[in-house]
N, C-alpha and C positions, 0 to 999 in steps of 0.2 A: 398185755399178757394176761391170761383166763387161769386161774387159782381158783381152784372147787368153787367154778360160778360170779369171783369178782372178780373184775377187771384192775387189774392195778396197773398205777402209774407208772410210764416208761422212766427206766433212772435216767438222768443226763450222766456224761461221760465224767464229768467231774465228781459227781456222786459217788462213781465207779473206782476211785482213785482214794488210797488211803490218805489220811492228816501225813506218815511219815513218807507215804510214797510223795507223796507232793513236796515236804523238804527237801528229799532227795534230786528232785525236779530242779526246785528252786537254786539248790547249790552247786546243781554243776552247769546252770545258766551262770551264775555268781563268778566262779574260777575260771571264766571261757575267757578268752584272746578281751572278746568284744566289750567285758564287763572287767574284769579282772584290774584293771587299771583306770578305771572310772569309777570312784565311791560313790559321787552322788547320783547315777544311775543303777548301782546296785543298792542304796540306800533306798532311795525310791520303789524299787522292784521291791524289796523285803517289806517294805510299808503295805504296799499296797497288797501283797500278796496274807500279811498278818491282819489287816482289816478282813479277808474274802475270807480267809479259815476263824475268824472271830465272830461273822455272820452278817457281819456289816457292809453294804455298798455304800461306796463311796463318793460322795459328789464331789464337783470344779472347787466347790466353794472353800469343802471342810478338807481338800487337799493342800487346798492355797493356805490356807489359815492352820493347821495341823503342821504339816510335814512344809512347806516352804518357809513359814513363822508370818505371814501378813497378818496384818491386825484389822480390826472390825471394819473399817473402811474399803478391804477391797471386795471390785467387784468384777468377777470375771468379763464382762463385757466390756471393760476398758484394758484390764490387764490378762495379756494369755498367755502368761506365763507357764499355766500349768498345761493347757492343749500342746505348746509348743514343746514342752519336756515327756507328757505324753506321745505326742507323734515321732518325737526321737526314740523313746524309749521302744514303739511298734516295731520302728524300723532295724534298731541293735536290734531287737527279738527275731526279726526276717531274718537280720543276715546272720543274726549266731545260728538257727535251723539250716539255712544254707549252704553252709561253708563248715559246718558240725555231723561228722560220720552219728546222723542220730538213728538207734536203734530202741529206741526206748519208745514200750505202746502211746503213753503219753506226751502229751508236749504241754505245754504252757502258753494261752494267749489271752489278748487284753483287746475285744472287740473293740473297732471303732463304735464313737459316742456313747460306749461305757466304759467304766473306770474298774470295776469288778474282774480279778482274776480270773480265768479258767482252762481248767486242764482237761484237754481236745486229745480225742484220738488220733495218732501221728498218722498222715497220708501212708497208705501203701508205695513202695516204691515200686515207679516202671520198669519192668522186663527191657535190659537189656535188647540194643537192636542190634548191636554188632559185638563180635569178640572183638576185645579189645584192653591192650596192657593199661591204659590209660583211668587213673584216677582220678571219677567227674566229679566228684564232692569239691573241688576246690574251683569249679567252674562258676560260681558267682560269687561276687562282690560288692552287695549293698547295689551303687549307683553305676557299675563297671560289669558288671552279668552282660549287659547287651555286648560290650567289648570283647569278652572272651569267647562269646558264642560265635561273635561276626568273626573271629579269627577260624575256628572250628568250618565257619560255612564257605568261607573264602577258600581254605585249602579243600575242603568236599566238591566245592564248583571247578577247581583245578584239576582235583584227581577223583573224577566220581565215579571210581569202580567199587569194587567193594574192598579192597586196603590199598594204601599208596605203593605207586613203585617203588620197587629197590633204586636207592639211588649208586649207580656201579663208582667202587673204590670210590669212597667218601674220602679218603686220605688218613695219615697220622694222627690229624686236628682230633678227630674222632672216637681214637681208637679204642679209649678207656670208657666211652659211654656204649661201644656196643660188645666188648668181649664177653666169652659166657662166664659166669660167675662173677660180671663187674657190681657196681653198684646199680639201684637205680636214679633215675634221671628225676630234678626236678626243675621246671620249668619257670621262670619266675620274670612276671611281664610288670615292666614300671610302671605304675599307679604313681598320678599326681597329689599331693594335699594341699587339703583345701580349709580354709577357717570360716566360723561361721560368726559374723559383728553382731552383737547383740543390740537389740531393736530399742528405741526410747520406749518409754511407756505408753501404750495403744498403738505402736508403729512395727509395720512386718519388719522384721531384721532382714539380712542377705551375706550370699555365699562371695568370699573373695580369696583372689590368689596372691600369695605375698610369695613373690620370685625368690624372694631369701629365705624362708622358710618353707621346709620340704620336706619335713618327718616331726615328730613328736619331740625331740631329742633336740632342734632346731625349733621348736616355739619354746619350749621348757628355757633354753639357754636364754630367749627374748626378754623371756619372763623375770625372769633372776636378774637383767638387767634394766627393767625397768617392767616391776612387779605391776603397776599399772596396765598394762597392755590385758593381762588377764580379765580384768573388768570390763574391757570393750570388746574382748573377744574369747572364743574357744574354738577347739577342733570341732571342726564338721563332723558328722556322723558318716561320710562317705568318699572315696577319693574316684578318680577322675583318668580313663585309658586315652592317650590318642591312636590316632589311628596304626601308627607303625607299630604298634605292637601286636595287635592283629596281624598284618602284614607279615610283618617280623617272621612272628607264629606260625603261617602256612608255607614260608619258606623252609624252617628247619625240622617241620613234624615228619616227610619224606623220609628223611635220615633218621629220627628216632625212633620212628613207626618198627627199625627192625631188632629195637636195643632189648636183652634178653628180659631185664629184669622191668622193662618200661616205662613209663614215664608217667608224672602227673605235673597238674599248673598249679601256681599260685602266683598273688597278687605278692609283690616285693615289699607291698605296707605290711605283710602279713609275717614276712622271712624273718628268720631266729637266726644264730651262730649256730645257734645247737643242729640246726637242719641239715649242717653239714657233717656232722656225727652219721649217717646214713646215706648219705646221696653226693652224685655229680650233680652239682649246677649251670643253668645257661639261663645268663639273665638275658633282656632282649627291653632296650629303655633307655631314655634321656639320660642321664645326667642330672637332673634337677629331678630323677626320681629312684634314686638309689638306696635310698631309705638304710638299713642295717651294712647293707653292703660296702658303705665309704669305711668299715673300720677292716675293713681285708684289703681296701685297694692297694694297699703298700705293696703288696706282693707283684702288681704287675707294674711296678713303679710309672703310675701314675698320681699326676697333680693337677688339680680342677680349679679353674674360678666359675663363680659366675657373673660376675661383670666386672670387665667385659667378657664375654664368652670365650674362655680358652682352658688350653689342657699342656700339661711338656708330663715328659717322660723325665722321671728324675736319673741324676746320673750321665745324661748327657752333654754339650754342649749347648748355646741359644738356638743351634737350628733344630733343636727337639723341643722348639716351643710351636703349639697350633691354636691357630685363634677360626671361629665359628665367622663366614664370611657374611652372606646378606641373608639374614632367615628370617623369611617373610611371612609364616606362620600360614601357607599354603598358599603362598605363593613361588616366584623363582626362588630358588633356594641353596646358598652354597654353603658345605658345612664340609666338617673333619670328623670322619669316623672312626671308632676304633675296634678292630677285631682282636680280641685279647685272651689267652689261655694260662693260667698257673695252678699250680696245687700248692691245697688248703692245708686246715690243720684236719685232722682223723684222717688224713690220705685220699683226702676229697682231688675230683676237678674240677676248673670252676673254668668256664668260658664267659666274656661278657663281649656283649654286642652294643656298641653303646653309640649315640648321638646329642648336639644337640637340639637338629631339628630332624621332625619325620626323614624328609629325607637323608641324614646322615644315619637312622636307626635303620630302616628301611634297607638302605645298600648296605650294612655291616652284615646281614643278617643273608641277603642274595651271596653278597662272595664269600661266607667262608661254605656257603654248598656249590660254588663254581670249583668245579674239577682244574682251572688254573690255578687255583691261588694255591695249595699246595706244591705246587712246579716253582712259583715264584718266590714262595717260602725258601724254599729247597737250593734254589739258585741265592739268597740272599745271605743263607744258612747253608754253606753245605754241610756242618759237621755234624748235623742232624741225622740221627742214623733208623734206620728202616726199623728197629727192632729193640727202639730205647725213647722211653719218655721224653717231651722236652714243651719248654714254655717260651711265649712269646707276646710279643704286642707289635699289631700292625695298625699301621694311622692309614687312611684312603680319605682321597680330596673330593668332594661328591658334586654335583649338580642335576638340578630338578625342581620340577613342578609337580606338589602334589603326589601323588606315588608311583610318579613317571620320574625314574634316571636316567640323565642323560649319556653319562659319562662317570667314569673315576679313573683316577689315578692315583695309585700305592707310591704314599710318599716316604714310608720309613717302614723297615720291620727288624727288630730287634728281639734278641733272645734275653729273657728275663728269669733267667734261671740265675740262683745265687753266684755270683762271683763270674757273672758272663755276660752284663750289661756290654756292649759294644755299639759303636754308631755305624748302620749301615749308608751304603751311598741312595742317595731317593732313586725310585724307580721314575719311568715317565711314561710306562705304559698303561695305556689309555685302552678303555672300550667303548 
């Protein structure tokens, strides 16, 4: 820049940024999902952030020794303790920008191979390419973005015009996600969790899946039973899509594509109670990734194990008990799915599509937009009336390879509305 004849130096962006605009920065990184329940990544972040407004950069060394407490002895080239809680910390920082409606000029980041905070000017966001009801702010998830996109690209290669067909009489199942003046829809695809075993000293750690724990809420309970496990392990920084929930996903967006108030996704690690204060739900997921969602199940009176694999309807007799047949983890694959509808608490509706292998996710998800299965409903139910709310839970027996089905058969569907529990007779119609 030329100033009556001298050239002064360009400011960097952080320069740019006041001392109180930068707290403001910092605190609503702090209260975000991603941090908010992690101290010592917020403690960390506050550290480092009060060394870079003090004047100070920071090295490996006097981070390890300052803010972790090592004593004169260590040396980062045996211990990476701090690269490793740094590269965690980049990555919370990714995905709070991603998955964060950020409108604010500034952002906050911590270059790779240095330790020094800085406050970056936030990217422009791309011009929309299409109208559309659909809220993309919730389209990535840390390690799970590539997931939600492939669902996005899968239906696009299905229906590549420019908006998806109407899909004709969707049925009753529906009705409350596309009336005008409904709620809107929120979409929520099971994300698996993952823990993360901490490494000996000079030795990479690694990511593992423990079948019995599946949420935060389930390692916490571990832990309280045997406080030690904390020491060998923590949550991972990222959870994990299979593939049916993609799938899932470009089955039911046809039918949402024409809901007034529209829709948006999100990851089920991420779903609150309170989301239901505001929106219909349709979750679209395992079983083993239900996350917040098991403290509503009662309403569609189900009851889950996970080993061995099975599910019963409560309220009925043993033959409303279903067990997960041979799930080969993509291979053949036989399983019991379930298509399930109730209303919540604030007047919500909640649909879930649930398996426990792809292919039981996968087929939940194709029939409840098959124009039969309201026919079958109907015939199973007749007291279900054209012009009146009503809740259910249907079980379907699957087989398949992969996200090729072969077949199902509707082996139970009952109405799960208060004081309507009843056993139907199994169907044995097959496709």
């Amino acid at each position: 820049m030329l100033i009556n004849g001298y050239i002064a130096p360009a400011q960097s962006p952080s320069t740019m940024v006041t001392k109180e605009e930068k707290k403001k920065i910092l605190h609503a990184i702090l209260v975000s999902p991603d941090f908010k329940d992690s101290k010592r990544y917020q403690d960390l972040l506050k550290y480092l952030v009060e060394e870079t407004l003090a004047g100070n950069s920071p090295k490996e060394i006097t981070i390890g020794m300052q803010f972790f407490g090592k004593d004169a002895s260590f040396d980062p080239k045996d211990d990476p303790t701090v690269r490793v809680y740094l590269n965690n910390l980049r990555k919370k920082l990714e995905h709070h920008y991603l998955t964060t409606d950020q409108s604010a000029p500034f952002r906050l980041e911590i270059p790779k191979g240095h330790y020094q905070v800085e406050f970056v000017k936030s990217p422009e966001k791309p011009p929309p390419t299409r109208t559309s009801p659909v809220n993309w702010r919730w389209l990535a998830g840390g390690g799970t973005a590539a997931g939600l996109i492939l669902g996005i690209l899968i239906a696009r290669i299905a229906f590549p015009s420019s908006d998806f067909p109407a899909v004709a009489k969707p049925g009753l199942i529906w009705n409350e996600y596309l009336v005008d003046g409904g709620r809107p829809t929120l979409i929520l695809l099971g994300d698996f969790f993952y823990l993360y075993e901490r490494p000996d000293t000079g030795k990479a750690g690694r990511f593992i899946r423990d079948l019995n724990i599946n949420s935060v809420d389930d390692f916490r309970q571990v832990v309280r039973r045997d406080p030690s496990f904390a020491r060998k392990y923590v949550q991972a920084d990222f959870t994990f899509l299979r593939p049916s929930a993609s799938w899932g996903l470009a089955s039911i967006l046809p039918i949402l594509q024409s809901s007034p108030k529209g829709y948006t996704l999100k990851l089920a690690s991420q779903f609150a109670i309170e989301d239901l204060k505001t929106n219909n739900v349709v979750f679209i997921g395992s079983f083993k990734s239900l996350f917040n969602l098991k403290k509503i199940l009662h309403l569609f009176h189900i009851d889950y194990n996970l080993s061995p694999a099975s599910f019963r309807l409560t309220g009925l007799d043993s033959s409303g008990v279903f067990s997960a047949g041979n799930i080969g983890g993509g291979n053949y694959e036989q399983d019991h799915a379930v298509i399930a509808k109730a209303y919540g608490p604030e007047g919500s509706t909640i649909i879930l599509l649930l398996g426990f292998s792809d292919t039981g996710v996968i087929e939940s998800a194709k029939a409840i937009t098959d124009p039969e299965i309201m026919r079958k409903i109907s015939e199973k139910l007749p007291q279900i009336r054209e012009d009146g709310p009503f809740a259910f839970t249907a079980v379907l027996k699957t087989e398949g390879i992969n996200q090729s089905i072969f077949k199902y058969e509707i082996r139970q569907i009952v109405e799960t509305a208060p004081s309507m529990m009843r056993p139907e007779a199994d169907s044995s119609q097959t496709r």
